[in-house]
N, C-alpha and C positions, 0 to 999 in steps of 0.2 A: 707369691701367690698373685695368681689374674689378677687387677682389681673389676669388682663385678657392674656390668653395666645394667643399669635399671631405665627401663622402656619408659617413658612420659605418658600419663593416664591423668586421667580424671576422675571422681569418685562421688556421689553420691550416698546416703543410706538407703537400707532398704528392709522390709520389716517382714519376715513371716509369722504371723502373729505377734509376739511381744519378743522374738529372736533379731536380733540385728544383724547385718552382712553389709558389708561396702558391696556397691554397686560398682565394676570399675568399669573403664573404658578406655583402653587403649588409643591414643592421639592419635596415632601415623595410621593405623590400620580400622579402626572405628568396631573391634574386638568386644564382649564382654566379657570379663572373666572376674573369679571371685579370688577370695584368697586363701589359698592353701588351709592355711593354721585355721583362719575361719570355720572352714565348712566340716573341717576333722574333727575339734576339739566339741562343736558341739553335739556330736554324737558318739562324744568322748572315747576317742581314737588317737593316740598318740601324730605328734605332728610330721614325724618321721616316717608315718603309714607309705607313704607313697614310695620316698625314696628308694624303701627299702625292700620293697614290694617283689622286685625282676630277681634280684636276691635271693629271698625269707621263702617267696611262695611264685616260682618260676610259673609253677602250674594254672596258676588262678590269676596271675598277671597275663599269661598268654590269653584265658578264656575270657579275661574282660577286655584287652586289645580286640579279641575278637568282635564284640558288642558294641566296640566304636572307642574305647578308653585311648584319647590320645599322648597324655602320658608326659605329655612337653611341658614344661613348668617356665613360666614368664615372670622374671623379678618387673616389679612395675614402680614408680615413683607415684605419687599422687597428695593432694591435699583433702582432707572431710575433714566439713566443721572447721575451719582454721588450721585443724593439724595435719603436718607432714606424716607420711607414713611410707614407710618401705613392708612392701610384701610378695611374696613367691605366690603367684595367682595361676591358676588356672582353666582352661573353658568351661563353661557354664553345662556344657554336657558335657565332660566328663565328673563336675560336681552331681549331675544327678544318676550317672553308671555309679559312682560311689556308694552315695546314700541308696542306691535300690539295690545293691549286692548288699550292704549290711542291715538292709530291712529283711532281706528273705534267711541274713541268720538271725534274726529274733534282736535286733537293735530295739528297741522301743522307740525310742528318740529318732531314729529313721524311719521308720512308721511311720510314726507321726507326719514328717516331713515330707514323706511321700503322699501320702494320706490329704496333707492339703494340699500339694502340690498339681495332684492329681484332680481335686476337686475344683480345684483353681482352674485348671486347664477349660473342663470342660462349662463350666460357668462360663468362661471369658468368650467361648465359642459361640454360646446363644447368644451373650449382649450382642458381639460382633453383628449376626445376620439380625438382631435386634434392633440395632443400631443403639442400645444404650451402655452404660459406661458407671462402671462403683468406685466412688471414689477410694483414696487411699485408707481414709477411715474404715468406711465398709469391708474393705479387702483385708483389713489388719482384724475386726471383730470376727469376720469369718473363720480367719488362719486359727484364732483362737476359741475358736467352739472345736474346731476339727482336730485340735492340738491340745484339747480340757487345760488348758493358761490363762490368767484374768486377762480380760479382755484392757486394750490399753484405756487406761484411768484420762477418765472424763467427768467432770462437775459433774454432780447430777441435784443436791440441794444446796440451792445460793447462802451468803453469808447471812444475807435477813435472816431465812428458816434457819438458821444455825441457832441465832443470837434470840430470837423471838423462843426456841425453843428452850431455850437455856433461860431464859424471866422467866415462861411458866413453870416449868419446873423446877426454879429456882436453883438447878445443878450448874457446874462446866458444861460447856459445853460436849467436851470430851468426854464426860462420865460415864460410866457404862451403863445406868438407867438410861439415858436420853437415848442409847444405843436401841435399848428396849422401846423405846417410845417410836423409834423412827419404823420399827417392825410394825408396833400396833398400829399406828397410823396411816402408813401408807405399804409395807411388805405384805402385810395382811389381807390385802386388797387383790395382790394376784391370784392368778387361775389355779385351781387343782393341778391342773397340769404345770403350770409357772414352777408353785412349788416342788412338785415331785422332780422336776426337773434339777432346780437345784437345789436339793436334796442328794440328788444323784454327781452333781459336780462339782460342790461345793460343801459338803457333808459337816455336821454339826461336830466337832471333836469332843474327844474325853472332859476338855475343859471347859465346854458346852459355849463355846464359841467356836464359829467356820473358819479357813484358815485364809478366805479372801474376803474383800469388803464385799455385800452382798452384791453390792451394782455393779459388782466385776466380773461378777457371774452370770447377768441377766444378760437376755438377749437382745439384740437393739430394738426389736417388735415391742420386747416385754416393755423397756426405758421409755419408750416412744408411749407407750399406752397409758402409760401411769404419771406421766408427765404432767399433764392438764389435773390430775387428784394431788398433785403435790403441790400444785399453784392453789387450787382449793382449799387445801389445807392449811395453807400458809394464810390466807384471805379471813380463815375462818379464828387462827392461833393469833391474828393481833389484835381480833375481839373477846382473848379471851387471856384469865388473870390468873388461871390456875391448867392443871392437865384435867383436873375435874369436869373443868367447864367449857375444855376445849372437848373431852368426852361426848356431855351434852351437846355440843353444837354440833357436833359428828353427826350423833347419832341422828336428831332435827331434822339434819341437810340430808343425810340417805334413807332416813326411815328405817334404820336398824339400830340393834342394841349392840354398839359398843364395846365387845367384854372388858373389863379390866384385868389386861394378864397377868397382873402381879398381884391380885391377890396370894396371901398367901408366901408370899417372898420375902426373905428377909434382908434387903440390900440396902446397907447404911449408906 
């Protein structure tokens, strides 16, 4: 057997919403292509899809050659992250002739990826005559609202609010009261619309807990607006020796009452 020569690349990551892909680059030809296994397996497609394509389904190999599928598969060398990696890559259009033939058979996961792909597109076009520019963060929060995936995990209360919150309530900090407390005090704050929001993509389970952290779900508008109430909150919890009295000062500082949502709970 041959032995097989693999083309010199380069690689980056690359994130559509919290999904990963090598970015590669082919050295001699200044190419991008992705890699094969990659872009199949997440739309859970056997890795063999391609090969056996001209094959299995002559038919439907000819009408996506027609659509521009070039077909040609490039082994590539490359390093990401420190590690070597060998992979069968292909161009970046004919990665998305793929993913838009098994979106229109009811892919989900192609959808999706179309879905932001497509959003992406045209977003990038107004910065462009805009002249402004989202960063990588922004781009990744987007891919995941347009994809219902937690948005990639970002601090959102420092270790003070942790530790301050865990004295007055004398729990772990980890317990799942404090979890509660973190809703009354600053979740409770968002908009009718915040909430129903997520509600809708982030839904309470049978266990009566959601199956993401809530700030994984909010939207960067939402994180951004409630930012400054959670530094408030924290200003107001290391003047205070109980949840009782962080309560009361709550309620002081906004002129509203407070509820205690646990009435009525019985959590040891």
């Amino acid at each position: 057997m041959a032995k097989k020569n693999f083309a010199a690349a380069q690689a980056v990551e690359v994130y559509i919403g919290n999904y990963r892909f090598d970015a590669i680059r082919i050295v001699e030809t200044k190419e991008y292509r992705m890699s094969q296994n990659q872009i199949l397996s997440i739309i859970g497609i056997n890795r063999n899809w391609l090969i056996m394509l001209p094959l299995k389904s002559p038919k439907l190999n000819e009408k996506l050659t027609q659509q521009g599928l070039n077909h040609v598969t490039l082994p590539a060398e490359y390093t990401v992250n420190g590690v070597g990696t060998r992979a069968e890559t292909i161009s970046i259009n004919d990665v998305r002739i793929i993913w838009r033939y098994f979106d229109t058979k009811g892919n989900l996961q192609a959808q999706r990826l179309i879905d932001a792909l497509a959003e992406d597109s045209l977003t990038s076009r107004f910065e462009q005559v805009w002249g402004e520019q989202r960063t990588v963060e922004q781009r990744r929060i987007d891919d995941c609202r347009i994809l219902s995936t937690p948005c990639p995990w970002t601090k959102m209360f420092e270790a003070e609010f942790e530790e301050n919150l865990a004295r007055i309530s004398k729990l772990h900090k980890k317990h799942i009261k404090n979890g509660l407390y973190y809703w009354e005090f600053i979740y409770s704050w968002m908009t009718p619309e915040e909430k129903a929001k997520l509600d809708t993509v982030n839904p309470v389970l049978a266990s009566g807990r959601r199956k993401y952290k809530i700030h994984q779900m909010l939207s960067h508008e939402t994180k951004e607006r409630l930012s400054p109430h959670v530094t408030s909150v924290l200003i107001l919890m290391k003047s205070a020796n109980s949840v009782a009295e962080l309560r009361r000062l709550v309620q002081r500082q906004y002129g509203v009452d407070q509820p205690n949502l646990f009435d009525g709970w019985d959590i040891k």
